[in-house]
N, C-alpha and C positions, 0 to 999 in steps of 0.2 A: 470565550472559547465556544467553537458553536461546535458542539457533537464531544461524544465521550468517549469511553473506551480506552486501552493500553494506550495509543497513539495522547488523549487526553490526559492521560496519566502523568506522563513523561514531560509534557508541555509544561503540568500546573506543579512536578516538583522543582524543573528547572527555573522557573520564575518562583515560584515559593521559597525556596530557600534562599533566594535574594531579597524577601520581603514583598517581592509584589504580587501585590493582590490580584485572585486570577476566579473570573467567574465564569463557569459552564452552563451552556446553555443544553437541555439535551432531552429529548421524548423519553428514553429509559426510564422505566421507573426502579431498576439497580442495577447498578452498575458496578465495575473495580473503580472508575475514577472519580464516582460518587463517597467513595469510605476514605480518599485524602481530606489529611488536616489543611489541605494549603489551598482547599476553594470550596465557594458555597457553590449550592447548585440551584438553578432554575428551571424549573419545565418548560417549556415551547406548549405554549397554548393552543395552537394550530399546526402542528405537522405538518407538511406535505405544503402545505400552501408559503410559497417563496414572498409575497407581500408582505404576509401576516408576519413571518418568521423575523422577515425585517426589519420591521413596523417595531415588534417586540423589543428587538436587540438594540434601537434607535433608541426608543424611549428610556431604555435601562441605562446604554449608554450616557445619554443625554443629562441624565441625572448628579452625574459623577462628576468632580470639579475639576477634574481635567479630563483630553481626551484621551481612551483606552486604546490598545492593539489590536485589532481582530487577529485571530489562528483558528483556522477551519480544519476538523478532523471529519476526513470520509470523502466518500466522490460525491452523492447526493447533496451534500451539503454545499461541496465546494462550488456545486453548480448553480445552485439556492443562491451563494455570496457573488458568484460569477453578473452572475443574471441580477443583483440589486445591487450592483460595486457602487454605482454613483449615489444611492440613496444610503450606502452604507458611511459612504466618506465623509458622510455631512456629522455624524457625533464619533467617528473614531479614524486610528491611523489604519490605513489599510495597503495591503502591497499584495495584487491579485492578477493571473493572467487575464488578458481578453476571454470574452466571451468563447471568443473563436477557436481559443488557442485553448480553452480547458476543452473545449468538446471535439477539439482533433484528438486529445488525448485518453478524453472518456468514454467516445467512441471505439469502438475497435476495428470497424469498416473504415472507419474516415481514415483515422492512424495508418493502417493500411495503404487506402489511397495515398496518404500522404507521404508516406515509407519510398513509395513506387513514384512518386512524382521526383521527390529529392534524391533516388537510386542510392537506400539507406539498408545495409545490411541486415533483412531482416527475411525471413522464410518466406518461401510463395506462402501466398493465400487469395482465397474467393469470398465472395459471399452469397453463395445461390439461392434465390427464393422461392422458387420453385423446384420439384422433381425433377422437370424438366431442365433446368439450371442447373440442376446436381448431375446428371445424367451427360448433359454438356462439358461440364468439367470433367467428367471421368472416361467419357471418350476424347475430348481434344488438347489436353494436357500434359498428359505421359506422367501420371499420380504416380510419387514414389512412397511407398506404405515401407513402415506406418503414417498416419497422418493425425490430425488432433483437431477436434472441434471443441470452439470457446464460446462461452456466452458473447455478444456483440456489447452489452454493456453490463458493468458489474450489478450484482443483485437478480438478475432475471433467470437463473436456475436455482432463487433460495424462496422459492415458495413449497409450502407442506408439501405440495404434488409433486412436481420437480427434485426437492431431497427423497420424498419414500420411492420415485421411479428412480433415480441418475443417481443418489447417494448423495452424500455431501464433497462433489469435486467443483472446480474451476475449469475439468478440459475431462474430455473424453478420448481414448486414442483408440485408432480405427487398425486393425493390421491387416486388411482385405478389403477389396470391393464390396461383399456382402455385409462386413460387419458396419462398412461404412454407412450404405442406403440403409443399414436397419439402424444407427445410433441418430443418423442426421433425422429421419422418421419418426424418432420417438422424442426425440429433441422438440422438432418443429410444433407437436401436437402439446406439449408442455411450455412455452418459452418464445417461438418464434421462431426466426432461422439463424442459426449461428454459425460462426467463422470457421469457416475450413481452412486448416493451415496446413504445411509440411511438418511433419514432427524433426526435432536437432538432437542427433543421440545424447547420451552421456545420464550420467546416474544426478540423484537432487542437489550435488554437491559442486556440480558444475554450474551452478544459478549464481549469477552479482547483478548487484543494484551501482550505476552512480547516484550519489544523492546528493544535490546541488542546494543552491540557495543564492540567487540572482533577484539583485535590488530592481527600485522602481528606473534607474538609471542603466541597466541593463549589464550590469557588472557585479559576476560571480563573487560572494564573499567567502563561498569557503563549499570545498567540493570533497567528496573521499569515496572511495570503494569498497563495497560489502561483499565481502564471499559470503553464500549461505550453503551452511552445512545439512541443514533439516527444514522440511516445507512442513506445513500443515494446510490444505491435504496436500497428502505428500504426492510427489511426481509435478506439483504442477499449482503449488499452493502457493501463503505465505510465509516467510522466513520467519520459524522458532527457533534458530540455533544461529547465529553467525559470529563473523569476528571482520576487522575492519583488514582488506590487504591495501599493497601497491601492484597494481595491476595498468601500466600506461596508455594500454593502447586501448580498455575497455573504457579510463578516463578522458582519452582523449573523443572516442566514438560521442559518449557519452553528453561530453560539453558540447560538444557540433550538435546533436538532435537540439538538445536544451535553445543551443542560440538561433539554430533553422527557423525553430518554432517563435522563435520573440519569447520565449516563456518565461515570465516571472513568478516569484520566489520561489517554496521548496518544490522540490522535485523527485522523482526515482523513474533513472532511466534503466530498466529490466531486461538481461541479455543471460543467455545460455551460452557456453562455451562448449562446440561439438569437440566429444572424447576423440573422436579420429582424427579429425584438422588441428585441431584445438582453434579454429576461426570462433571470434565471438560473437553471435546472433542476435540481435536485439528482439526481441517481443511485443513490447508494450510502455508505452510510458506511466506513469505513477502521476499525477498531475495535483498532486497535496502531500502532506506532508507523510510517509511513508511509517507503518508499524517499528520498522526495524531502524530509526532516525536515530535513536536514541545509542547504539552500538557505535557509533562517532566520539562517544566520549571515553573509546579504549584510545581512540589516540587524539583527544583532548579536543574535539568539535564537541561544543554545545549549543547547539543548532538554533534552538525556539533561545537561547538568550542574544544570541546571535541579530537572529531577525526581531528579536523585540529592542533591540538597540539600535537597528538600521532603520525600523519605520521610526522612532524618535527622533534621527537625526543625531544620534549618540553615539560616540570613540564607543570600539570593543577593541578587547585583544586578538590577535589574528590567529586563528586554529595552528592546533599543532602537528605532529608529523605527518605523511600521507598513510600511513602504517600503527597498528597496535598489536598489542598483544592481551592475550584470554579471550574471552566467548561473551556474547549476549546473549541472551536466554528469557523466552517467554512462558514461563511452565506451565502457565495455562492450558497454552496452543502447543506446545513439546511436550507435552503427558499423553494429548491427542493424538499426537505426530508418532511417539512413541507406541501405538496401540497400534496403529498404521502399518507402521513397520513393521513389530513384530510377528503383526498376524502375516504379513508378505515374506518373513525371512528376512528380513534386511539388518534386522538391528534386534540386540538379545537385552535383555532387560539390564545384565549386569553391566555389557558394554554402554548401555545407557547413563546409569548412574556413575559411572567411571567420568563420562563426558562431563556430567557439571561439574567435576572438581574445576574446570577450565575455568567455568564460567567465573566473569568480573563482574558483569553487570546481571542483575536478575530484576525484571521488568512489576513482578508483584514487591518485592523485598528492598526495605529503605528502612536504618536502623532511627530515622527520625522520622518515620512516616508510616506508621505501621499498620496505622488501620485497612489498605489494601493488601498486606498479607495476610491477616487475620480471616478477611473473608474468602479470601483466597483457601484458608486452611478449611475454615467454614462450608464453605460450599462443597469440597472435595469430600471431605468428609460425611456432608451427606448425602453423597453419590455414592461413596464405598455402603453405606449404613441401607442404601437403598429409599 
């Protein structure tokens, strides 16, 4: 497992309670998926550097007497496995998009581009690099405000400077001319230039992911749709709250990007549903395996066991409904979410606590796996204590 985290978490209970042994590879030195019983952990000797990373995972690999699965959590990573698939496939099974095809999706210009080439329901957007670029767009466009700027690729507004200036968000919305040239301004001089999009109404509740899982032979094993009820950050974040629906035409949209793309394995295709039309908007692709992957097993997808039995060449059983029922819940990132809210009016504390009773799945809490909820209690607690 190369990278850690919730997404890590979820991966090493589904294969741990099956027995198989599941090793993380991961720079954190603590983590939540560091205090599971169901894997050791190793540190990456070299960060950053995609050879060394490899080189590492090889060697460890290489060790073991048969060959192991790679599952990549995170975009920097998956681009790390993208960019070394072939030196990766010499000590383990591996099922990775093209190079090409994860940086249509890790990009958010390209995706864009790409949006616009395949006439893919997705909101206008630019990427101007200049004033003068912006200044262009906002005379020959006919701008409908509000509008929303996104970082171009993930991570590039999560530097000290960037969180104490922007806050901790994912998008910034513009409701003017002036508010725009002043947010794209203070963006650029922190970050670079980021995506100008059209904003698609509707409140957090209007967000679904498809989340797929297409073999190395190009054939979807098991698909489903996430309504998310609560972002962290919220307006424009990650799913802390969801539950799995049936939703046709956002599965349908969904499979089409996925296969446009050639993309293999997991995936989250990310669409807003505008409150007025109710038309579904696509955003963004998700190009690994998604936080929210795990809320599949309200209606009996279990995802990462799924794909660790297809890159084997292994019978599984075939997912169950396209629908479930209760709530997945990350309380981590929905304590956060929750703070969000309240301080905006959105959501009251008690209407808060109401919402878990829903929840089925809870992403720290596994009554055979405790040790991630304990630091779970741990750490909160010494953030209440100060």
């Amino acid at each position: 497992m190369l990278g850690a985290g919730v997404i890590a978490l979820g991966i090493l209970r589904s294969l741990g309670r099956r027995g198989v042994p599941v090793t993380v590879f991961s720079i954190e030195k603590d983590d939540i998926a560091h205090h599971s019983r169901f894997g050791r952990v190793i540190s990456l000797h070299s960060p950053g550097d995609a050879l060394a990373i490899a080189t590492q995972l090889v060697r460890e690999a290489s060790a073991l007497p048969s060959k192991p699965v790679l599952f990549v959590s995170g975009d920097s990573n998956l681009r790390i496995a993208c960019e070394q698939a072939a030196f990766l496939a010499s000590a383990m099974h591996v099922v990775l998009p093209t190079l090409d095809a994860a940086l249509t999706v890790l990009e958010k210009d390209r995706f864009q581009a790409f949006a616009v080439r395949h006439d893919l329901p997705v909101p206008r957007g630019w990427t101007p690099q200049t004033r003068e670029e912006l200044e262009s767009v906002i005379e020959s466009e006919n701008l409908s405000f509000p509008v929303v700027l996104k970082p171009q690729r993930s991570g590039e507004w999560r530097s000290p400077d960037a969180i104490s200036a922007l806050g901790l968000v994912k998008m910034l919305r513009a409701d003017s001319v002036a508010q725009l040239r002043e947010q794209w301004a203070k963006v650029v001089s922190l970050a670079g230039p980021p995506v100008l999009q059209e904003y698609v109404r509707g409140d957090d509740d209007t967000h679904a992911s498809y989340v797929s899982y297409v073999n190395d032979a190009g054939t979807e094993l098991a698909g489903f749709v996430i309504r998310k009820h609560r972002l962290f950050p919220i307006h424009g974040g990650l799913a802390t709250f969801a539950g799995v629906t049936d939703e046709p035409d956002i599965a349908s949209i969904g499979r089409d990007i996925v296969e446009r793309l050639g993309y293999r394995s997991a995936s989250s295709v990310c669409f807003k549903r505008d409150s007025v039309t109710g038309k579904p908007w696509v955003f963004e692709v998700n190009g690994r395996m998604p936080m929210v992957f795990a809320a599949g097993a309200l209606a009996g997808v279990d995802l990462p066991w799924i794909m660790y039995r297809d890159a084997l060449g292994m019978p599984f059983e075939q997912p169950g409904s396209n629908s479930g029922t209760g709530r997945w819940v990350a309380l981590t990132q929905d304590i956060s979410a929750m703070r969000q809210y309240r301080k905006s009016g959105e959501l009251g504390l008690l209407r808060w606590l109401g919402s878990l009773f829903r929840a089925r799945y809870i992403v720290e809490f596994d009554p055979l796996d405790l040790g991630p909820f304990l630091y779970f209690l741990k750490s909160h607690l010494r953030r209440l204590l100060g």
